[in-house]
C-alpha positions in Angstrom: 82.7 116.1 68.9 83.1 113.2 71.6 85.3 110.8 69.5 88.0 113.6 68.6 91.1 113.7 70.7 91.2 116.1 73.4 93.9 118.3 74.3 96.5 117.5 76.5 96.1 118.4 80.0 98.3 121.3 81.2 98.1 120.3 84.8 101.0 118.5 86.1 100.8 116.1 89.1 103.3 116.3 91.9 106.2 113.9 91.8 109.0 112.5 93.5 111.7 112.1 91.5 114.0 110.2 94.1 110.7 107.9 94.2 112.0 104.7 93.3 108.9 102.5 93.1 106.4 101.6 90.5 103.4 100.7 93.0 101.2 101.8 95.4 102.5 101.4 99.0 100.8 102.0 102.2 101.7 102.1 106.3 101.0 98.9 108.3 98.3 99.2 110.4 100.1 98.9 113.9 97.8 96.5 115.7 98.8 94.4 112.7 102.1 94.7 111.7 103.9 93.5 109.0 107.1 91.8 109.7 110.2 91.0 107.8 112.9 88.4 109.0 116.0 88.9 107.8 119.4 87.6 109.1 118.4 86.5 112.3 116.4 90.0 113.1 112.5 90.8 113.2 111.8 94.0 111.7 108.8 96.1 111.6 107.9 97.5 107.9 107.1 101.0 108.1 105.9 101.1 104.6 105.0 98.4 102.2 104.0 97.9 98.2 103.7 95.3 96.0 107.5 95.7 94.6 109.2 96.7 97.9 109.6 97.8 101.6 110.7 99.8 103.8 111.8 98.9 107.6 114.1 100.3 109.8 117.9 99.1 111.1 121.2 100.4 110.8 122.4 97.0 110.3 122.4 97.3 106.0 123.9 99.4 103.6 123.0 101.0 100.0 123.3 97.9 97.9 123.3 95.1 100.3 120.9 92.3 99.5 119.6 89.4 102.0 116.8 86.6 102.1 114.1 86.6 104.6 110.7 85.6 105.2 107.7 88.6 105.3 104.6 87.7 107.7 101.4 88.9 107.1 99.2 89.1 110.1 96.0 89.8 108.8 96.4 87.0 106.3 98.3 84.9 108.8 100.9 83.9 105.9 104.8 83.8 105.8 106.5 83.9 102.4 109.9 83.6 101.3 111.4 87.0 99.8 114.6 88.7 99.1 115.1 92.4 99.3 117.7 94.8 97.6 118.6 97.9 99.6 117.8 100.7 97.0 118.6 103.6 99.4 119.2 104.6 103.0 118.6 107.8 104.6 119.9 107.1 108.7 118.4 104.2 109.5 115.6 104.0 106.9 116.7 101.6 104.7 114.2 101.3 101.2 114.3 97.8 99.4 112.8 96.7 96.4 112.1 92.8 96.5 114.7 90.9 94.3 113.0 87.5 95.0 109.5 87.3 95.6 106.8 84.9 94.1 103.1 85.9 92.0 100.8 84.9 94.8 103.0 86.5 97.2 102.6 89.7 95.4 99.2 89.5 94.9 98.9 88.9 98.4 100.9 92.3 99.7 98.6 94.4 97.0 95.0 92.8 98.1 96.8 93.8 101.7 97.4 97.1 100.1 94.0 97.7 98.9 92.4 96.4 101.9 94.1 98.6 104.6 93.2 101.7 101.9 89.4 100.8 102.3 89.9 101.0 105.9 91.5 104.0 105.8 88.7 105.5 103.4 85.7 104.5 105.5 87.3 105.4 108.8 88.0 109.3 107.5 
């Protein structure tokens, strides 16, 4: 019958388990770029979520923290945010944002969404 529970799937779905973030994240588009100012230095994100980033430099290590600004071309907005370097492999380095604000956020995830509809209706 419909309303009894049905069995637990057996299929598993792959995973990451050095995966370190609890959203969705997605590649800048490069004619848009998102950038993040941090100490003086512009950096190019290569990847971008909701609750993090991920740019390149060899100028931070594992567990360093910094403020910044983040600019959002296509939305033509700069926010304040601080990161938290969560891991670096060369000169990758991943961050979760320690200090970001709700509209801010929101902001990065309706970017998110956005550059995934793109991607969807250009395939």
């Amino acid at each position: 019958m419909f309303w009894k529970r049905k069995k637990a799937s057996d299929i598993e779905l792959p995973g990451d388990e050095e995966e370190h973030r609890t959203a969705f994240r997605i590649r800048p588009v490069s004619d848009k770029p998102i950038v993040l100012k941090v100490a003086g230095n512009s950096f190019y994100l290569v990847n971008v979520s909701g609750t993090g980033c991920c740019f390149r430099s060899t100028r931070f290590k594992e567990g360093n923290s910094a403020a910044g600004t983040l600019t959002i071309p296509s939305e033509d907005t700069v926010f304040p945010v601080s990161i938290h370097v969560v891991s670096r492999q060369r000169d990758l380095c991943r961050c979760e944002f320690s200090k970001i604000s709700q509209p801010a956020q929101e902001m990065i995830h309706a970017y998110v969404l956005e550059v995934q509809k793109k991607q969807i209706r250009n395939r």
